[in-house]
N, C-alpha and C positions, 0 to 999 in steps of 0.2 A: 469522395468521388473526384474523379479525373476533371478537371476543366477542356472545355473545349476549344485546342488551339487557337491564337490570331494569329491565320494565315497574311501573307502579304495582300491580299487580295483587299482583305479589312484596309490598310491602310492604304492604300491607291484609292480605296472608293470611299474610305471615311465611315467605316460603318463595324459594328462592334463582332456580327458573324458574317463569316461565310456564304449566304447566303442571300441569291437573287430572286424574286420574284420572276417568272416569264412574263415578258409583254403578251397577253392572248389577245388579240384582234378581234376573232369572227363569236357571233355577231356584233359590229359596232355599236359601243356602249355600252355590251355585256358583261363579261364576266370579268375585265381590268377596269373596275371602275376607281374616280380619283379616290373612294374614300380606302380603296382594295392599296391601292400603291401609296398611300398615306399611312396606312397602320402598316404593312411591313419596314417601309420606313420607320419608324416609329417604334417600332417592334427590335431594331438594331439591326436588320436587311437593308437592302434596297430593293425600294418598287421598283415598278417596269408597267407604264402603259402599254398598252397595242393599240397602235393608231391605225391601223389597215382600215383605209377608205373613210379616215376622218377628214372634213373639208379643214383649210386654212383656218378659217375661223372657229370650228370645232375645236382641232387642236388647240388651238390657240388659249382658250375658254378652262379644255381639261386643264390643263400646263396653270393657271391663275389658279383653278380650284383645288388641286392638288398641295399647290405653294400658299393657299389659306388653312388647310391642313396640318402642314408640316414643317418646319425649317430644316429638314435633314435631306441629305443626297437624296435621287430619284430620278429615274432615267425615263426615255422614251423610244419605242419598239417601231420601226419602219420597215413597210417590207421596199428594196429594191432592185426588182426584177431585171435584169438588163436583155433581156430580151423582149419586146411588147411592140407588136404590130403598132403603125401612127392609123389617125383618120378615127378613132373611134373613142375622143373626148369626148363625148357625151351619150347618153344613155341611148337618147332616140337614135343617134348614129349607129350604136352598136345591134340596138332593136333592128333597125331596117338590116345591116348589114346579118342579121343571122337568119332572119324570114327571106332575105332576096338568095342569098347563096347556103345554108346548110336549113330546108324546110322539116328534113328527119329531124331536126333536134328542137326547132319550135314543136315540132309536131308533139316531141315527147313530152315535153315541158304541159303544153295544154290538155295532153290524155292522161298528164299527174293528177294536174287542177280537177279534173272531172272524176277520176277515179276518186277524190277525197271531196269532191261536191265543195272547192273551196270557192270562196267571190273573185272578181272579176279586180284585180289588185295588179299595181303594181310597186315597184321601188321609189320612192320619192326621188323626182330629177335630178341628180347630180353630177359633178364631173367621177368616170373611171377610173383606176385606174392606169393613168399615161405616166408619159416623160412628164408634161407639164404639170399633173399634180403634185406626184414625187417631188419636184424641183419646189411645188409651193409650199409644202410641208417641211420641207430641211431648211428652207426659209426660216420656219415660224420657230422647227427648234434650235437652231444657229441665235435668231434675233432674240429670243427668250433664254439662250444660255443657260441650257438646260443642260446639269451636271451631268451627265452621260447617254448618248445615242447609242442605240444597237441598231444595227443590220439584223433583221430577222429574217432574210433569205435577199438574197446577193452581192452586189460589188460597192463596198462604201469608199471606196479610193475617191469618189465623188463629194467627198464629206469632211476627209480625213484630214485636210491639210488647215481648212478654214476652222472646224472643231478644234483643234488643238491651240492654232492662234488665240482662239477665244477659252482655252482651260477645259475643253470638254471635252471625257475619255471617250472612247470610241469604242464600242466591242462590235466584232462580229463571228455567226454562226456558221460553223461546218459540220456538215454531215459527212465529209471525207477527208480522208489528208489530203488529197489534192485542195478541194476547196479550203482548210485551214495553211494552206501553204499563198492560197490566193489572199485570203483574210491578211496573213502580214504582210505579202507583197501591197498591198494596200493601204498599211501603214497603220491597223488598229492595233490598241493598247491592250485588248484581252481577246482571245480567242472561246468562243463556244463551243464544245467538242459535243454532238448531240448525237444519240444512238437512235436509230431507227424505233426505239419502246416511246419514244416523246411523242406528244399528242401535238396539233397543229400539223404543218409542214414540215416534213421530215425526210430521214434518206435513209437507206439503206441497211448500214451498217450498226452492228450491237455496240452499245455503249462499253460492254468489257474488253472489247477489242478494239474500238475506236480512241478510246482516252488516251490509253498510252502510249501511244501510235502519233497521235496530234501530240502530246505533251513532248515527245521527242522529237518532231520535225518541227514546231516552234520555238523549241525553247530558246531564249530564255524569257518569253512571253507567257506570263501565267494563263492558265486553261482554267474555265470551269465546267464541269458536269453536267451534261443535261440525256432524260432520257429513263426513265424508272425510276427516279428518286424523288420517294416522299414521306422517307423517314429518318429517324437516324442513325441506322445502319448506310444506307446509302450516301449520306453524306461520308461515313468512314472510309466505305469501300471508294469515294469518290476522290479523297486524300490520299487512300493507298496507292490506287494509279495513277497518283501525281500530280494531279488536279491539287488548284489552291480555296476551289471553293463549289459550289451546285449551284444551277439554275433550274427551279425547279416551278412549273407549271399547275399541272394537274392536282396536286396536293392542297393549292389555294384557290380552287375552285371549292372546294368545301367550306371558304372563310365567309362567314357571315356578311361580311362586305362584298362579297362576291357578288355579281349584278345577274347571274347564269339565273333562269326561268326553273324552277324547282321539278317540273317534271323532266329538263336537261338531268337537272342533279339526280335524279331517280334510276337517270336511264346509266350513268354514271357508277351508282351505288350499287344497281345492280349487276352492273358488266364484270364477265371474265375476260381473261386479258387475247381472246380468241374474237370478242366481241367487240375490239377496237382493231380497225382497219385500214390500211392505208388505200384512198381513193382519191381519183382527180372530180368527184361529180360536184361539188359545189362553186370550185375554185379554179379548175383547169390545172393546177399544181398538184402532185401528191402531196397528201397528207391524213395524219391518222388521225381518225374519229370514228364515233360511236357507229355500229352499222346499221342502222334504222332503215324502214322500208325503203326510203327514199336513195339510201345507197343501195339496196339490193336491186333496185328495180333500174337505177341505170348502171351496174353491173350486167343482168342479164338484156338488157339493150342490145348490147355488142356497137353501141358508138363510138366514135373515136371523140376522145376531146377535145374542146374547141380551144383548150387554152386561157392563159390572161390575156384581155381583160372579157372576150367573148363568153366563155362559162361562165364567168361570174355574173355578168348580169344577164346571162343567160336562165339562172337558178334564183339571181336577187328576186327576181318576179316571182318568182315559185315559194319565196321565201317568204315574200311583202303577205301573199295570198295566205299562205301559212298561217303567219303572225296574226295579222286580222281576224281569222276565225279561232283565233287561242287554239292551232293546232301544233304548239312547240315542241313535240317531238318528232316533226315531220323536217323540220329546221336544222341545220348542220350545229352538231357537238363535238366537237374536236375535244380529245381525250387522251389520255397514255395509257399503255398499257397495266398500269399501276394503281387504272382506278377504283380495283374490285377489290385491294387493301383499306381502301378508306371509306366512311361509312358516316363519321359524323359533322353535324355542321357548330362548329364553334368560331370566335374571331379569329382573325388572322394571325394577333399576335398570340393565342395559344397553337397555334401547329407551328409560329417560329420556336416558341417555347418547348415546344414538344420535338421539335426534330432536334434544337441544340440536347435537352435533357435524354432524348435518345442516344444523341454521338456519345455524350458523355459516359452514359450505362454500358455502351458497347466498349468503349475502352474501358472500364472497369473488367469488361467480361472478359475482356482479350490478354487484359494484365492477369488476372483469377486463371486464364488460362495457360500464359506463359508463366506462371509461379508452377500450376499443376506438374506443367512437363518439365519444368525444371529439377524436382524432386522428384522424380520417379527416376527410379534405376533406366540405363538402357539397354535396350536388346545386345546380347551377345554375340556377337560376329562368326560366322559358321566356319565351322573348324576347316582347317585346310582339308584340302582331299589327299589321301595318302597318294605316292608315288605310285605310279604306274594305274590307278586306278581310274 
């Protein structure tokens, strides 16, 4: 059997495949948890936390328990939004501010709660979503010198210059060639070329037309993959369009490790790929997940979103409420469209296993194929047309 390439990618990140875990963020402390980003690591990947709306000291905590785990590479997933209204660092700020000026959208929020008869809940106090948070978390991964930062949605030119003084690659994600043309104007070391089928925050564009599209207005910045791929054909086709590697999400939400609430996973297992959707109702951001009542019901709303950091803790309550009466599949599941291929829960490091022993089969399949057409006669060239005819 074929072995499976070491792309350059391997060597820039120190890691023996191809292969990135996605930082998943929502819910904090779900489904990237440290022991999820330690056995990929472990596994010859790189993890990837998702730190979205983890406090300083949170972060701080994962990043030690992760490095109890593992001594190999291992990155950390930040979102940074560069757009986000000031004045609503803290939660009761942003509470007042959605009850004094948009009452339709408390209003919707509280006829969820009652339609599902949930308690009287909210999100434990902490800081949002701001600049200032932001700034205290790239703190914590700067002073922890943590082998590689990703941008998981916007401008890390904020990052880029101090990360590298201190040896730490930088990746960040595009959902367009304009935004991966922003990525290296910005000075990161990989770019993430992400198709609209990716689960979390996502954009537009199909990952078969986006990859090599980015791979050609970056280059000579390796690209990796992200966006349907969770097996190992995708990772091939992910090489073909000239990607050096995949970042792949939703695939390791089935690992055993995975911190995701098992009627998440259900909902998951059972989804067609019609059944994951892109929506701003938990987050204020588009992005694709599971379409559970709660997205359908503030679809047919007809509200406008509030946005970061306002939606979000505008739903964290709706959430908090949620979570407390064990109603988890009322709770935001971000998902790809990729999730109605997979079906079983095993560790992490057998779906790295399984995606490498995948790629591997499919180049087998592709050499068995390019032998076939090799030996077959070919078609005969159609005879000239006689003169005048």
């Amino acid at each position: 059997m074929r072995e499976l390439p070491r792309t350059p990618i391997c060597d820039l990140l120190g890691i023996r495949y191809p292969i990135v875990q996605a930082g998943m963020g929502a819910p904090k402390g779900g489904p990237t948890t440290p022991g999820l980003v330690a056995a990929v690591s472990e596994a010859g990947g790189l993890g990837c936390l998702g730190a979205m709306g983890f406090s300083p000291d949170e972060l701080r905590a994962a990043i030690m328990d992760i490095r109890q785990r593992t001594d190999r590479p291992f990155g950390v997933d930040l979102i940074l939004p560069t757009r986000l209204p000031v004045g609503y660092e803290s939660r009761d700020a942003a509470r007042d501010a959605i009850s004094r000026e948009h009452p339709a959208h408390q209003a919707f929020r509280e006829d969820l709660a009652g339609h599902y008869a949930l308690p009287d809940a909210k999100m434990a106090d902490s800081e949002v979503i701001s600049p200032a948070q932001i700034t205290a978390q790239i703190d914590v991964v700067l002073e922890e010198n943590v082998p590689v930062f990703v941008a998981g949605l916007g401008d890390p030119a904020q990052v880029a210059e101090e990360a590298h003084r201190r040896g730490i690659i930088v990746m960040g994600l595009a959902g367009s060639v304009r935004n991966a043309a922003r990525q290296k104007a910005a000075g990161v070391d990989v770019v993430i070329a992400q198709g609209t089928e990716a689960g979390g925050h996502t954009g537009a564009i199909g990952t078969m037309a986006l990859v090599p599209q980015v791979v050609d207005a970056v280059g000579p910045l390796p690209v990796l993959a992200a966006g349907g791929i969770g097996d190992g054909r995708g990772l091939i086709a992910a090489l073909a369009l000239g990607a050096t590697g995949v970042w792949c999400g939703t695939a390791f939400l089935f690992a055993e490790e995975s911190g995701l609430p098992e009627v998440q996973r259900e909902q998951l297992r059972r989804g067609m790929p019609d059944d994951f959707v892109v929506s701003t109702s938990y987050t204020g951001k588009p992005a694709r997940q599971y379409k559970n009542e709660v997205v359908t019901s503030w679809s047919e709303s007809g509200l406008p979103s509030l946005g970061m950091p306002l939606q979000t803790v505008l739903m964290d309550d709706f959430v908090a409420a949620a979570q407390a009466a064990g109603r988890f599949e009322l709770t935001s599941n971000p998902g790809g469209q990729i999730a109605g291929m997979l079906n079983e829960i095993v560790p992490a490091a057998e779906i790295a296993r399984r995606i490498v022993q995948g790629a591997e089969a499919e180049l087998d399949r592709l050499d068995r194929l390019s032998a076939g057409l090799a030996t077959k006669p070919r078609l005969a060239s159609p005879a000239a047309a006689p003169p005048g005819s």
